[in-house]
N, C-alpha and C positions, 0 to 999 in steps of 0.2 A: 125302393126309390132309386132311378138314375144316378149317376151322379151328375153333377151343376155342368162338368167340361167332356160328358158323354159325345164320342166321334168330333173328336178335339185332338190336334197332332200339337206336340209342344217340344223347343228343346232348352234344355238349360246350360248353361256355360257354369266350368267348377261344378258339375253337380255330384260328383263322387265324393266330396265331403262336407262336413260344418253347414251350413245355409243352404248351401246348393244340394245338397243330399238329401234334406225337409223338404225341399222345394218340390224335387223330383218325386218323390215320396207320396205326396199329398194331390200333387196332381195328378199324379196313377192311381192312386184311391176317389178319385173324382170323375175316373173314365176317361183323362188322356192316357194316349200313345207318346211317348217317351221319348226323346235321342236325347240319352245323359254323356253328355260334353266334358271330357276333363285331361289333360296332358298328362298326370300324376307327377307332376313336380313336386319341387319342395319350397316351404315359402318365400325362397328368394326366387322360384322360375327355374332352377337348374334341375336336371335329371327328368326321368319319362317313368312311367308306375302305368299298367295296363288296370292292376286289379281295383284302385277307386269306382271308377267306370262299371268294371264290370260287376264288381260286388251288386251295385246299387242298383245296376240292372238284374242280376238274380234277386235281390229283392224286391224288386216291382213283378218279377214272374211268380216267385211264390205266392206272393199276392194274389194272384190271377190276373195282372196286368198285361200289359206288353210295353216293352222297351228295347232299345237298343243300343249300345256304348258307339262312342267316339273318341277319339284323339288326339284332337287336332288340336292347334295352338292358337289360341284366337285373337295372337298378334299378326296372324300370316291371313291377306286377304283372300289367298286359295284355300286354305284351311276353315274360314267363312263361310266360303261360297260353296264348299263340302260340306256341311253339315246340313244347311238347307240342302243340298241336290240330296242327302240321304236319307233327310226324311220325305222329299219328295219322290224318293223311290224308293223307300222300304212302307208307308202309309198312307201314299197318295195325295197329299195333304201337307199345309206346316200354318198353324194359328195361333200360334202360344210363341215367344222368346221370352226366356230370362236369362240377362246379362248377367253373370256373377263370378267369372275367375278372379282370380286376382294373386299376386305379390305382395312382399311388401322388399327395399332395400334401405332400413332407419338409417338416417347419420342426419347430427345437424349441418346444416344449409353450405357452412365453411369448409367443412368436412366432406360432401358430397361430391361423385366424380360425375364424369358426361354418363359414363353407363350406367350407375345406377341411377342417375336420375330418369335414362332414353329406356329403360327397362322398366322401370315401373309407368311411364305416362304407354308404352309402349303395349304392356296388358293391361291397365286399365281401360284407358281413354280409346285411343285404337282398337283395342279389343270389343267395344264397345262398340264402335262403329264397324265392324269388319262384318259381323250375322247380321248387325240392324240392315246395315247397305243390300244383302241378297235377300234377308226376308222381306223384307219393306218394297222388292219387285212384286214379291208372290203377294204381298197383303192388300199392296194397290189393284194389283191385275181382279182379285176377287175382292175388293171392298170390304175387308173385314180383318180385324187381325188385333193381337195384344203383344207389347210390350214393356217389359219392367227391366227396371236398370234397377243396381246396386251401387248409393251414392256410400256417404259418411259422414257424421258429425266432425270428422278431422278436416275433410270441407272446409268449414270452419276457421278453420286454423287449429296446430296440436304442434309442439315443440317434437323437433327433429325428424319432421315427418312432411319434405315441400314439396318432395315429388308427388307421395300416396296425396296429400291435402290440394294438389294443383289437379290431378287426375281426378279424384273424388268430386271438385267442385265443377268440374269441367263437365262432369257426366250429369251435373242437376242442368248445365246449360244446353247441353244434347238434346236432353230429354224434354224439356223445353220446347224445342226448333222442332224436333219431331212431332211435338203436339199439333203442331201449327202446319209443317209439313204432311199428314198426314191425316189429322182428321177430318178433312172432306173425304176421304174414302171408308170412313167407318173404323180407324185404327186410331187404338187412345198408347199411347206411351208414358207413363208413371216414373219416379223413383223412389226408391227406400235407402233408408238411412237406420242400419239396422245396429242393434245392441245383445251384443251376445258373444258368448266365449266359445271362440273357436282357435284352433292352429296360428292364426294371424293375429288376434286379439290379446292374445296372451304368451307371447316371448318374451323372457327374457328382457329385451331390447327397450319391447315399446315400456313392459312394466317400469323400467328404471328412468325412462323419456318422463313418464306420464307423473310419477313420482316426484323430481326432479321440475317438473311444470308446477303440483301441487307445492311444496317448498317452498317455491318463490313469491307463488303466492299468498302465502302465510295459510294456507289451507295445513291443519293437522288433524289428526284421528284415522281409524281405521274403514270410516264409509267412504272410501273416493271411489272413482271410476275403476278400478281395477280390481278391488275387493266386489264390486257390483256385479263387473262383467262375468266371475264367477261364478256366480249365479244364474246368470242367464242361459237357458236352454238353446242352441242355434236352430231348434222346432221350431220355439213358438215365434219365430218371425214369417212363418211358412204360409199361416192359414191369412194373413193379409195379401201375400204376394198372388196368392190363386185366389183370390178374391177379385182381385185388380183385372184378372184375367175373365171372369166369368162376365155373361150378360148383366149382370145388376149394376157393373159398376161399369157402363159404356159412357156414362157421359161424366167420370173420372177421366181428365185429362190434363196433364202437364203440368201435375203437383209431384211432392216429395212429402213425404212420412218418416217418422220416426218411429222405427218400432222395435220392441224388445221388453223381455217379462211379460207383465199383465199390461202395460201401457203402448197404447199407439199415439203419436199427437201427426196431426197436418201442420207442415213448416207455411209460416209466412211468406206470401209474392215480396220480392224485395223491391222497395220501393221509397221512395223520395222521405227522407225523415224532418227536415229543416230546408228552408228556399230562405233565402235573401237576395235582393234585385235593389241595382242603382241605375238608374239612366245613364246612358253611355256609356256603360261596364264599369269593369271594377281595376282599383289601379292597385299596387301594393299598400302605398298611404293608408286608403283605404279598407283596405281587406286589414293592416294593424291597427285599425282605431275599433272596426266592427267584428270580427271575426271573434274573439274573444269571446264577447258580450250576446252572441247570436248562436251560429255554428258550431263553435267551441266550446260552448260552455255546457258544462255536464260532461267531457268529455275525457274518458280514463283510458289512460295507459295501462294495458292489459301485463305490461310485465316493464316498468320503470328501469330505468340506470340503476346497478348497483356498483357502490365505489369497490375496488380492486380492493380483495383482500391481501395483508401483507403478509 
């Protein structure tokens, strides 16, 4: 049997390890052609590493694939617009993007300087947009084309983490506008929100963030987020992303998933929770007598005042 993305050109961003190495993996076992994308930094961005890339790429050949390495930095808009011109000169072709390098630079919010914060929205976010902007030429020009982005439940919100959480959340709004942006040409754009332990998942840093977030909240025992992420393979979040990519899932567009282990879930459109309306607007008077009793109410402080220890 073919496989599902037979004479199908794809490239991935970070595909030399963790996520992005499944990724690229499974869609060379499915019949694409390859450009695996990766700078070979280290998780804060610094340093260049040839052989991520290239490893992953002799793995897709032994395979009996075809692939090719890159890397380029996909904070750099030339570096972008390289990747697409090299798959369109090394397979004629480019239908497939997945967004997925990434950073990370922890510190809480107080503690955060301009570069680490302009570093991380810098590969995330940007990086993001730097391959969508030159494939999204070639996908409109031929009417057809797939995009997946790599969001985060830190999104969300995650102590000590405003940059990675403002970038992560920014990429589910991308992703988004690009729905809307381009599926009148036959191009769906997705993202994931993946769970799994990788290089960036598990430092140091973020364990003791995420720990330190569990504490406050009076969470104890040994199941939290971190003992989990353990667990989880950076494979099994693979076989959804080339899912996303394949013809079944063409009129997937402009969701987020969360996927990791045996579990996928589809994230909620965000939308209106509570209205309350006064003729002629609302004055503060107002908003103190009602607000409370209406909009307020049910409403928890996800991490309350703690008085100063002496």
């Amino acid at each position: 049997m073919p496989g599902r993305l037979e004479g199908k050109v794809a490239i991935v961003t970070g595909g030399g390890r963790g996520i992005g190495r499944g990724e690229a993996l499974l869609l060379a076992s499915e019949g694409a052609r390859v450009v695996v994308n990766d700078l070979g930094g280290d998780i804060s961005g610094g340093g260049k590493d040839a052989s991520p890339a290239e490893d992953v790429v002799a793995e897709i050949k032994k395979m009996g694939g075809e692939a090719v390495a890159n890397y380029g930095n996909v904070a750099s808009m030339a570096d972008g617009e390289a990747m697409v011109k090299q798959a369109l000169d090394t397979f004629g072709r480019l239908d497939i993007l997945v967004n997925n390098a990434g950073i990370l630079r922890d510190r809480m919010v107080f503690n955060m300087s301009e570069e680490e914060w302009d570093a991380v929205i810098a590969v995330h976010l940007k990086g993001h947009f730097t391959a969508t902007k030159f494939a999204s030429l070639v996908f409109r020009q031929q009417r057809g084309g797939r995009i997946v982005n790599t969001a985060s439940e830190s999104g969300l919100g995650n102590m000590g983490q405003a940059n990675y959480s403002a970038a992560k959340e920014g990429i589910v709004g991308l992703t988004r506008t690009l729905a809307l942006d381009l599926g009148r040409y036959g191009v769906t754009a997705n993202a994931i929100r993946p769970r799994a332990g990788t290089r960036l998942t598990l430092t140091p840093e973020l364990r003791a963030a995420m720990e330190r977030a569990r504490a406050a909240r009076g969470e104890t025992g040994s199941d939290g987020p971190i003992s989990q992420m353990d667990a989880l393979a950076p494979e099994k979040v693979a076989p959804l992303v080339v899912y996303l990519c394949t013809d079944a899932a063409g009129d997937v567009n402009g969701r987020d998933f969360i996927v990791g282990g045996d579990e996928i879930s589809l994230c909620t459109l965000v939308g209106k929770e509570k209205s309350i309306f006064r003729e002629g607007g609302w004055t503060l008077d107002a908003l103190d007598r009602v607000f409370p009793q209406s909009l307020g109410q049910g409403i928890r402080n996800p991490m309350p005042r703690q008085e100063k220890k002496e």
